[in-house]
C-alpha positions in Angstrom: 35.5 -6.7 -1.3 32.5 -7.2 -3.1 29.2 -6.8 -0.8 25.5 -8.5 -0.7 23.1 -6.9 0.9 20.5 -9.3 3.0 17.3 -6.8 4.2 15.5 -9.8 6.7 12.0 -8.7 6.9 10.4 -11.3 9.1 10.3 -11.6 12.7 10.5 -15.2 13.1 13.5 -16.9 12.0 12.0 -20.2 11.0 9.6 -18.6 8.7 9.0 -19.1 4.8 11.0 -16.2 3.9 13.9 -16.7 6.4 14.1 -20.4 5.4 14.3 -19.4 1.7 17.1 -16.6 2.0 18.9 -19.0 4.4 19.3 -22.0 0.9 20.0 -19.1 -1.1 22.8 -17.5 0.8 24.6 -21.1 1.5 24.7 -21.5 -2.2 25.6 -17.8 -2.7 28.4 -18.0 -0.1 29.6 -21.4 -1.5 29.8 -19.9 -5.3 31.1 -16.2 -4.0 33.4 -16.9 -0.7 35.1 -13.7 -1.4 31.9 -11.8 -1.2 31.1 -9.5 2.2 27.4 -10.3 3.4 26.1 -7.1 5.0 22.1 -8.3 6.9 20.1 -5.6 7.9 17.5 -7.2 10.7 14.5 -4.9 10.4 13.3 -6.3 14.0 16.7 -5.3 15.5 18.0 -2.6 13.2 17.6 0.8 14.9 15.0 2.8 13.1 13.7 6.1 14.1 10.2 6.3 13.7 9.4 8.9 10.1 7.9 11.7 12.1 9.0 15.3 13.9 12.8 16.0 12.8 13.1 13.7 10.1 10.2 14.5 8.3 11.0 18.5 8.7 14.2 18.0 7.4 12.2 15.7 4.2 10.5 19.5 2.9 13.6 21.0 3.9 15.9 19.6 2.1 13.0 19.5 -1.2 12.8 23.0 -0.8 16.4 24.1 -0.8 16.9 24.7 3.0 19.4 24.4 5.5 18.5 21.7 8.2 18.3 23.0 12.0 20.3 20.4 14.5 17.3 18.2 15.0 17.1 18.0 11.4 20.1 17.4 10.5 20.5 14.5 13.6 17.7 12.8 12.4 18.3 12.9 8.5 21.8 11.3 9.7 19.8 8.4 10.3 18.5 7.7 6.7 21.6 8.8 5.2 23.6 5.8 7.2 20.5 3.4 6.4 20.5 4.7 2.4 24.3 4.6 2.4 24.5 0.5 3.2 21.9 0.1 0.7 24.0 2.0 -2.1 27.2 0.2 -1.3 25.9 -3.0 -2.5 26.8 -4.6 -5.2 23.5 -7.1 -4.5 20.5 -7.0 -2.7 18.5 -9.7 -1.6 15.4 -8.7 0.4 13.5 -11.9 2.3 10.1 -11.1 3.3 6.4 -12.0 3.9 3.3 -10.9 3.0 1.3 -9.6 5.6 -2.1 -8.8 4.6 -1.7 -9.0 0.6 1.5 -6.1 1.2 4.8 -5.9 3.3 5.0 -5.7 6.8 5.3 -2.7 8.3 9.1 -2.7 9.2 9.7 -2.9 5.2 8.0 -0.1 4.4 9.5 2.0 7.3 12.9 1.6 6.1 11.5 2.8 2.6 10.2 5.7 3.8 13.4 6.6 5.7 16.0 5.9 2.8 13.4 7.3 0.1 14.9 10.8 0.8 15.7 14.0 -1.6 19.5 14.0 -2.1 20.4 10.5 -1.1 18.3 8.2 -3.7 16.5 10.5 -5.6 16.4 14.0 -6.6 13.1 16.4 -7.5 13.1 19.1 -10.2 10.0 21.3 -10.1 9.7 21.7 -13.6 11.1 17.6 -14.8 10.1 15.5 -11.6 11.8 13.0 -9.8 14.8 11.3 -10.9 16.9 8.4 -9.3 20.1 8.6 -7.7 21.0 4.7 -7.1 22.9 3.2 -9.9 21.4 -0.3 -10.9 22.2 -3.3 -9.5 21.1 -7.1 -9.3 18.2 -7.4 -6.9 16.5 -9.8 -5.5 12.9 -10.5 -3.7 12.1 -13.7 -1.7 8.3 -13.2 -1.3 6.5 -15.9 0.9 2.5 -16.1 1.1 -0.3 -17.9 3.0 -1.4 -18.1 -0.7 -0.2 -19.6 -3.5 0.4 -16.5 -6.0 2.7 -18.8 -7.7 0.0 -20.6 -10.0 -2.9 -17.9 -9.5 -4.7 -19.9 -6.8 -5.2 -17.3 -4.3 -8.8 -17.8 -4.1 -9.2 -13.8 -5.6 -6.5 -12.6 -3.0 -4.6 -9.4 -4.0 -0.6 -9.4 -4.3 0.2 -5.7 -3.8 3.0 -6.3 -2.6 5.1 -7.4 -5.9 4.4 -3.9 -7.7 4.8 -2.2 -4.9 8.2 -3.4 -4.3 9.3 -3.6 -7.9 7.8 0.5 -8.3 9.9 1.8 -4.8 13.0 0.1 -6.1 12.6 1.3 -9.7 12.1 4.9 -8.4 15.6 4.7 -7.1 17.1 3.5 -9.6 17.0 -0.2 -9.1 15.1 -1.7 -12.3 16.8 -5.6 -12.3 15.0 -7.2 -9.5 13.3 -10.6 -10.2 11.0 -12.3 -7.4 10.7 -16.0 -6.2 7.6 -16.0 -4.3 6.8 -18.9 -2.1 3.1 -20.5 -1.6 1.2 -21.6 -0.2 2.9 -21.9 3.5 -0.4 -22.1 5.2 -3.1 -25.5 4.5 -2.6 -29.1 3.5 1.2 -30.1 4.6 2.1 -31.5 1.1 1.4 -28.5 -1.3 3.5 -26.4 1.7 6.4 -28.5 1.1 5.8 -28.6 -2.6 6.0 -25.1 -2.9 9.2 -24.9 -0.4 11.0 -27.4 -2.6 10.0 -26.2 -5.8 11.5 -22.5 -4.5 14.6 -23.4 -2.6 15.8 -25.1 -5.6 15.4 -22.0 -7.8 16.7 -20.1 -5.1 19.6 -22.5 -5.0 20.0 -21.9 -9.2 19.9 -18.4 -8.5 22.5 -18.0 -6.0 25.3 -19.5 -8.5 25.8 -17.1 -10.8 23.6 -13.9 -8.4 
């Protein structure tokens, strides 16, 4: 059975982003009822925190050593975490921006599956290479802001790059974005913005 992968980033389930992955996976589900949908909750997924063991066994494994028991319990961890992500045959990642970036969930769950030998590999003399094979990707993206039209009175987005360069470094280059914005100010370009974006979202989903 074909499997979408649903990575929840926000805490609050009435949010922007949770809102917007909610219309896109009713239409996905409706256009793909054969499809598995796999939704890793960052807020209630088990994550170790990326220090002690797991980080040991990070150089460890980079320079060519065996892991210790701690090591290797710990590694276990991101290997089940990276393993779920490389099963899918989608990925749609619903999130906020929290301070012009990701919250800090998201990027703990990079650093844990960003690991030597599960997706990516380093050679001292070429440099790192992916390990993930490619696959359709995407990023629902909601902001206080509205990054959509450029009116984000000289905010930042580092959070689009930084997403699209972390996926593209393992191996996952076709990821498009719908970012939604503004959800904070005057009530009628909030539900502008919602609208315009759960119809795309809706479009998407079809033929995802």
């Amino acid at each position: 059975m074909p499997k979408l992968l649903h990575v929840s980033c926000s805490p609050r389930p009435d949010s922007s982003s949770s809102a917007g992955a909610r219309t896109f996976l009713e239409a996905f589900r409706q256009a793909h009822p054969d499809w598995d949908v796999d939704v890793i909750d960052l807020w209630r997924e088990r994550m170790p925190e990326f220090a002690g063991p797991i980080v040991e066994a990070k150089y460890a494994r980079m320079k060519g050593q065996a892991f210790n028991d701690p090591q290797r319990d710990s590694f276990a961890e991101a290997e089940r975490m990276a393993i779920r992500l490389s099963l899918a045959d989608r990925v749609l990642i619903s999130t906020p921006m929290w301070n012009f970036g990701i919250p800090y969930k998201l990027k703990q769950w990079f650093d844990l599956i960003v690991q030597p030998g599960l997706t990516f590999r380093f050679d001292p003399s070429e440099g790192y290479f992916p390990l993930l094979k490619d696959r359709p990707t995407l990023v629902i993206l909601a902001s206080g802001s509205d990054f959509v039209t450029g009116m984000n009175r000289g905010r930042i987005d580092m959070a689009t790059p930084y997403l699209r360069e972390i996926l593209r470094f393992i191996g996952i280059n076709s990821v498009g974005f719908v970012l939604i914005g503004p959800t904070t100010g005057p009530q009628q370009p909030i539900e502008a913005a919602r609208e315009r974006a759960h119809q795309r979202l809706a479009g998407i989903a079809a033929s995802f």
